[in-house]
Every structure is written in C-alpha cells, then in structure tokens.
MIPATOR-231341 format. One record per residue: x, z, y of N, C-alpha, C, O, CB in turn; residue number from 1. Coordinates in steps of 0.02 Angstrom, whole numbers. Each point is the difference from the previous one (the first is absolute). Glycine has a CB too. Layout:
! MIPATOR-231341
    n_u    n_w    n_v   ca_u   ca_w   ca_v    c_u    c_w    c_v    o_u    o_w    o_v   cb_u   cb_w   cb_v seq
      X      Z      Y      X      Z      Y      X      Z      Y      X      Z      Y      X      Z      Y NUM
...
This chain:
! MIPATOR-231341
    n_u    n_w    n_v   ca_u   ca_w   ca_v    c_u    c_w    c_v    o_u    o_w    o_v   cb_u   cb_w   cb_v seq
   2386    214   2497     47    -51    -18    -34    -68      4    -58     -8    -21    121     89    -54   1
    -30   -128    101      2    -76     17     28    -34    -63     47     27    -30    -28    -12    161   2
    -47    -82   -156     16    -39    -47     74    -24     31     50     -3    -36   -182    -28    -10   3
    130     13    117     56     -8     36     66     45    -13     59    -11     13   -146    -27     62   4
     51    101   -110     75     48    -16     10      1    -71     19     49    -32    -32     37    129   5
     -1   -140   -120     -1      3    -81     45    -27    -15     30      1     54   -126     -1    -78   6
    144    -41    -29     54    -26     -8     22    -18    -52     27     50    -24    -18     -6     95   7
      1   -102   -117      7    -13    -72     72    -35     12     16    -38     46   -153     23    -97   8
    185     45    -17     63    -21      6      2    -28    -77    -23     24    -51     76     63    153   9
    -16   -150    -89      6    -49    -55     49     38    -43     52     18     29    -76   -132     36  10
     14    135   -155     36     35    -30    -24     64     -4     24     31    -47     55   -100     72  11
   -129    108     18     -9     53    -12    -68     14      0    -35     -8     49    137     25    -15  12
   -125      6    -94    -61     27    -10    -51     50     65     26     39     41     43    -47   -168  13
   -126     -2    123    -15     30     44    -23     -4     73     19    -58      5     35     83    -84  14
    -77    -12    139      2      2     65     38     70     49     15     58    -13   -125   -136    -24  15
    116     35     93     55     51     32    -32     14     48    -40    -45     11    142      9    -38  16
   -109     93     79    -19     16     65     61    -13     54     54     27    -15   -138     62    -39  17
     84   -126    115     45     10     25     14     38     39    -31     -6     53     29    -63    -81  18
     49    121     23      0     77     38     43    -60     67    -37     -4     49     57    161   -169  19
     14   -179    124     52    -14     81     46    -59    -13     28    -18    -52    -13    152     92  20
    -15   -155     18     56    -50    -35     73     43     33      8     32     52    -90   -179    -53  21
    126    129    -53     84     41     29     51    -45     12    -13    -57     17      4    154    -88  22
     67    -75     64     68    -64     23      5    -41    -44     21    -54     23     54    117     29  23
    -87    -65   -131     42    -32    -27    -72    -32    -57      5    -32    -52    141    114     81  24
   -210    -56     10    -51    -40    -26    -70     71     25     -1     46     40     90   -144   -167  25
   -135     71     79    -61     46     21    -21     42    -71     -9    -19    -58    -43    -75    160  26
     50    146    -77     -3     66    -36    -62      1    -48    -52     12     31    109     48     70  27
    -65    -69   -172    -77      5    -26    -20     49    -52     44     25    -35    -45   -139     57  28
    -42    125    -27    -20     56    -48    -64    -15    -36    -53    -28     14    109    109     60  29
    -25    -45   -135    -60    -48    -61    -74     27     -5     -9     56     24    111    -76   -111  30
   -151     -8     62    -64     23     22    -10     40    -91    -53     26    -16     -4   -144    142  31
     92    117   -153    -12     57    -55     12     71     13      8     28     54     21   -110   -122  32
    -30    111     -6     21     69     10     43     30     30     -7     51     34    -27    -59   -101  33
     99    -33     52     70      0     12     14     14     70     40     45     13    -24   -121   -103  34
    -45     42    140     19     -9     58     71    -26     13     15     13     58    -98     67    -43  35
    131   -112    -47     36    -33    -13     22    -28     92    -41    -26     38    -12      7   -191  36
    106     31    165     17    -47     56     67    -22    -15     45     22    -35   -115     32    122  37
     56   -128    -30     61    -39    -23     20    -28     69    -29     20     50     -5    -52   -181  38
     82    -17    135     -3    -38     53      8    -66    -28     40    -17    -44      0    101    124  39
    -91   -126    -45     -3    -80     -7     46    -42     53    -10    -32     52   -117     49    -93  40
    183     -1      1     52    -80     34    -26    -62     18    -60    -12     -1    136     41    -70  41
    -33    -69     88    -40    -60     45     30    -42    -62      8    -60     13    -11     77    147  42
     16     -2   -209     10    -44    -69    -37      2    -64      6    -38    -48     90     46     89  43
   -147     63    -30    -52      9    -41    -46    -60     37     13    -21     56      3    162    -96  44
    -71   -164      0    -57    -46     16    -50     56    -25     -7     22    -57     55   -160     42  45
   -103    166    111    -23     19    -13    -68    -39     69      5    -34     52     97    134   -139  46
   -168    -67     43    -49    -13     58    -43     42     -2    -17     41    -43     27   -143     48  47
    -31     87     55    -37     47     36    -73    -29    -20    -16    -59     10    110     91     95  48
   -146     29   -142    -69    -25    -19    -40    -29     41    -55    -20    -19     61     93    -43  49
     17    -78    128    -73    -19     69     34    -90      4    -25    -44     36      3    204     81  50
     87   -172   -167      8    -42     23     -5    -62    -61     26    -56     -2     33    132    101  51
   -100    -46   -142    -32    -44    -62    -42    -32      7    -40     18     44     59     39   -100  52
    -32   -120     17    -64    -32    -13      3    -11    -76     46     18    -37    -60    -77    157  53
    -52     20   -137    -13    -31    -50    -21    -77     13    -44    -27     34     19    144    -79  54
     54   -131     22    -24    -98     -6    -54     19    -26    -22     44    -37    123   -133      4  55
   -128     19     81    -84      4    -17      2    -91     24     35    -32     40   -103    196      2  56
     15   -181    -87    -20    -87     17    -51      1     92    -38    -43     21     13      2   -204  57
     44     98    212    -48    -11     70     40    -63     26     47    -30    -25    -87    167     65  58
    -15   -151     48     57     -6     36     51     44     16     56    -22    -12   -122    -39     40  59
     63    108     -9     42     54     28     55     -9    -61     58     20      7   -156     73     64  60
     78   -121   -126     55     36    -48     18     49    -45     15     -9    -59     -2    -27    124  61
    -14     99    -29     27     61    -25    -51     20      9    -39    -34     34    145     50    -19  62
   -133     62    -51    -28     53     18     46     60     21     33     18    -49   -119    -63    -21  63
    100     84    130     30     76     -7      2     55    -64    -53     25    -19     15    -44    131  64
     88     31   -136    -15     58    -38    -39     40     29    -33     29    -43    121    -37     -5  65
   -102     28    106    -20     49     37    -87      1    -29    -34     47    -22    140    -66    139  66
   -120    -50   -107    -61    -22      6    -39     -9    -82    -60     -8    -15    107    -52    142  67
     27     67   -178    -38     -7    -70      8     76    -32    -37     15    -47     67   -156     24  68
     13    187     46      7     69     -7    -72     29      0    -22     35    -46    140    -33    102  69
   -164    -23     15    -46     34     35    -66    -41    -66    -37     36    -33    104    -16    203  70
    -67    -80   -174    -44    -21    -41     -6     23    -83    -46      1    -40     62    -88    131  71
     46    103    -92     10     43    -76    -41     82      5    -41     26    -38    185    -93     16  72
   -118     87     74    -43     80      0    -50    -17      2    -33     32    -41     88     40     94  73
    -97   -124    -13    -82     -1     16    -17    -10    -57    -48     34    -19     30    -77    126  74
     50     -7   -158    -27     -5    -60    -18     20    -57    -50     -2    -36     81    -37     83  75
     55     71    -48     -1     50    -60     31     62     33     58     21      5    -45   -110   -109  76
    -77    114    124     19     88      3     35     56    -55     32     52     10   -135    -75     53  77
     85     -7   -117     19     40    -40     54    -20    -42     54     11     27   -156     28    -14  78
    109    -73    -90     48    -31    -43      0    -59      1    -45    -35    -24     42    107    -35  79
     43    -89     83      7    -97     24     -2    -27    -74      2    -62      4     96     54    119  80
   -101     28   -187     -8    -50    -56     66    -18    -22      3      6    -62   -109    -51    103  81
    176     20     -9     45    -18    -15     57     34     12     -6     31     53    -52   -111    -50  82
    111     88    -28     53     35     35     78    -77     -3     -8    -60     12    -51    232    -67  83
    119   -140     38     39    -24     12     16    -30    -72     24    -57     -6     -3    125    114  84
    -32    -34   -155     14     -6    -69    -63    -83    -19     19    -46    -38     19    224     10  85
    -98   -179     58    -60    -45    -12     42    -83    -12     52    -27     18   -156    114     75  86
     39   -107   -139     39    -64    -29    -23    -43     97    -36     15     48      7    -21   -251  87
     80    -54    180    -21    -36     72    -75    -25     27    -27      7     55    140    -47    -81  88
   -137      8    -38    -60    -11     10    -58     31     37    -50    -20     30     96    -15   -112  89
    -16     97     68    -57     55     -1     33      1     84    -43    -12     42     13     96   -195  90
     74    -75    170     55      5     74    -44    -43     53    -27     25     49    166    -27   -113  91
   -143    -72     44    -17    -46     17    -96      9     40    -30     -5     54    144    -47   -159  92
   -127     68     32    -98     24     12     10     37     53    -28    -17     52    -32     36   -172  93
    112     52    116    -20     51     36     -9    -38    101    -50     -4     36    130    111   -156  94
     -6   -129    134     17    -24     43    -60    -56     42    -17     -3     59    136     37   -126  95
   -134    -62     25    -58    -59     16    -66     41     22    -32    -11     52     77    -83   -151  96
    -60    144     49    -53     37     11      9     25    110    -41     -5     46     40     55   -228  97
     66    -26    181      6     19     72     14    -49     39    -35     -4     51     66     99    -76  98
     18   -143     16    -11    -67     46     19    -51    -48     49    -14    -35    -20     58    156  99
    -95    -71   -108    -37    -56    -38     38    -65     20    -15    -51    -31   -107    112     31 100
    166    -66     44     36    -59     40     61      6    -19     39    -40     25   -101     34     71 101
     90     59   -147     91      2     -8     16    -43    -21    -43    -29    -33     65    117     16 102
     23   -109     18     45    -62    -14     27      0    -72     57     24     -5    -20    -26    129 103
    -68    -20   -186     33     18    -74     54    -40    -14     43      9    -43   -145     22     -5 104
     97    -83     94     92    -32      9     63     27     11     51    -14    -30   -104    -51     69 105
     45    112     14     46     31     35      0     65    -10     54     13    -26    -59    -89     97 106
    -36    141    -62    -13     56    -31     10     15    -77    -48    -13    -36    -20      8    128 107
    110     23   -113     28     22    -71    -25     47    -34    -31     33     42    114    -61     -8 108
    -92     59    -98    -13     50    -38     28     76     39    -34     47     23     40   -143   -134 109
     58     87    109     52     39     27    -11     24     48     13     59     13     47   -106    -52 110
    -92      0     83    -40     16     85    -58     21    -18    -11     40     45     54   -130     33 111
    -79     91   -104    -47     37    -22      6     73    -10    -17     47     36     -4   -145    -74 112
     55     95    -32     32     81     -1     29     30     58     -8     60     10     36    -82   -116 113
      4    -12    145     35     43     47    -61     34     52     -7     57     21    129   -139    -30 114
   -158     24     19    -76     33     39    -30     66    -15    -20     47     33    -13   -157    -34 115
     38     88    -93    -44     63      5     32     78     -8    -28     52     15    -57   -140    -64 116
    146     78     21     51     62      4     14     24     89     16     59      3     53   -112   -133 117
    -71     35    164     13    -26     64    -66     57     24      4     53     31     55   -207    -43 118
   -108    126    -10    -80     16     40     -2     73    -31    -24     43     37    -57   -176    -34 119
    112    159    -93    -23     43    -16     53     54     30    -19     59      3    -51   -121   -100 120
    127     50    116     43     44     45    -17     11     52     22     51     28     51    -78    -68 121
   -126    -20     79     -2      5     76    -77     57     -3    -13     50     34     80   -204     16 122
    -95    131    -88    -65     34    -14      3     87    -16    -40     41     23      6   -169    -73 123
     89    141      6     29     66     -8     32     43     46    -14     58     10     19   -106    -95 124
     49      8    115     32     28     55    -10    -25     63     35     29     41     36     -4   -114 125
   -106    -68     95    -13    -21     80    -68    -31      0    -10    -53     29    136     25      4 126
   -183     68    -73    -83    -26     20    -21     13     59    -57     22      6     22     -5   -105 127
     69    -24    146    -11    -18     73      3    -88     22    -41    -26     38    102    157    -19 128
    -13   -161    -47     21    -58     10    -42    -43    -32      8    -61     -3     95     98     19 129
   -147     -6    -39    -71    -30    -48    -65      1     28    -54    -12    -26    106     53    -69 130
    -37    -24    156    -78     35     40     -9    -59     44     53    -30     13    -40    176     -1 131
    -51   -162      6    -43    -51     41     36     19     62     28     53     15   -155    -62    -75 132
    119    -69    107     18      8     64    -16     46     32     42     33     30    -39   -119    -32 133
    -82    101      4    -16     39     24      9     62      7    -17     27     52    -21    -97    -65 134
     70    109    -45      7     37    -37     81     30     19     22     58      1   -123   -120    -83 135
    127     12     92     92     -4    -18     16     19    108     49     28     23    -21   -178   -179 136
    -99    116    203     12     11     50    -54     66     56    -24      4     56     84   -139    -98 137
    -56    170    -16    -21     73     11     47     43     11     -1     45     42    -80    -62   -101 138
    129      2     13     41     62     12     37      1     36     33     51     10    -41    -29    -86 139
C-alpha cells in the first residue's frame, strides 16, 4: 500500500484505503478492524494522504506528509511520547522535535493530533508506507 491510497474524510474518524473509484464517487474502506466500506460522494470533503503538507517557515513552504510520516518512524521507532489525548504543548515539542521548521502560526494543536493518530493507524495497518524509498522501491 501507497500513502497515495490513503484517504481522510472530513467528519469521519479514522483513514480509508481506496479500493476503486465507482459512478457515483470512489469506493473506501476503513483501515480498522471493521473494514467498513463506504462510498465518498463528490460532496463529502475528502483527501488523499500523498496530497498533504505541513506549513513550514522554508522556502519551499510546506513539508510532504509523506516526508514527515518517514521522519517520525526514523525517530521514534517505538512510543512516540504523545498521543491524541496530549496537552498541546507537549503536541508542539513533539512536532518541532521532527521538523524543526513547522510553522506554529499556521499548524494547529488539532493538526498535530491528527498527525499522530494518522501515523499510529498507518504504522498498524500499512507499515509499508513507512519504509524508506529505498525500501518502498523493492517491492
């Protein structure tokens, strides 16, 4: 699995895989137990994970989620320290600790949490999408 097939829908907890797109939208299925499928209308607001960033004070601007996903595993292999429940502060440290350039203007608490609920779903059910370039273009 590709971060490209990942999928967050505004209102609904969770990440989606996208099995296809169909007539009346694209077909997704949830990355929990459940396996939950639905179809995402073109009136749900949803996105696609390959197509995230994070504000960052670079030039460039943004960082890729892609690119802060991968810096979170190198870092913390094991218990990232914070979860979703963590006061902001502590949100804030964590985030800086991985890119030291985020934008505390623009990047929110909320965006924070979502990172790391985000990373600990992807890490559970798609630790492929966590593997190094090198790694991701083996298989």
């Amino acid at each position: 699995m590709e971060l490209k097939e990942l999928a967050s829908i505004s209102g609904k907890g969770g990440l989606f895989r996208v099995v296809k797109p169909g007539k009346a939208g694209m077909i997704l299925e949830s990355l929990d137990e459940t396996k939950t499928r639905l179809v995402a209308n073109p009136n749900m607001k949803m996105s696609l994970l390959d197509e995230i960033s994070i504000y960052t004070r670079t030039k460039e601007g943004t960082a890729p989620l892609s690119d802060v996903l991968k810096k979170i595993q190198k870092e913390f292999p094991g218990d990232l320290g914070v979860d979703g429940n963590s006061d902001p502060e502590e949100l804030r440290a964590f985030l800086k600790s991985v890119l030291p350039e985020f934008d505390e203007d623009r990047v929110y608490p909320s965006d924070i949490k979502k990172l790391v609920k985000w990373f600990e779903i992807i890490r559970k059910a798609a630790p492929e999408v966590l593997a190094g370039e090198t790694d991701a273009n083996k298989n």
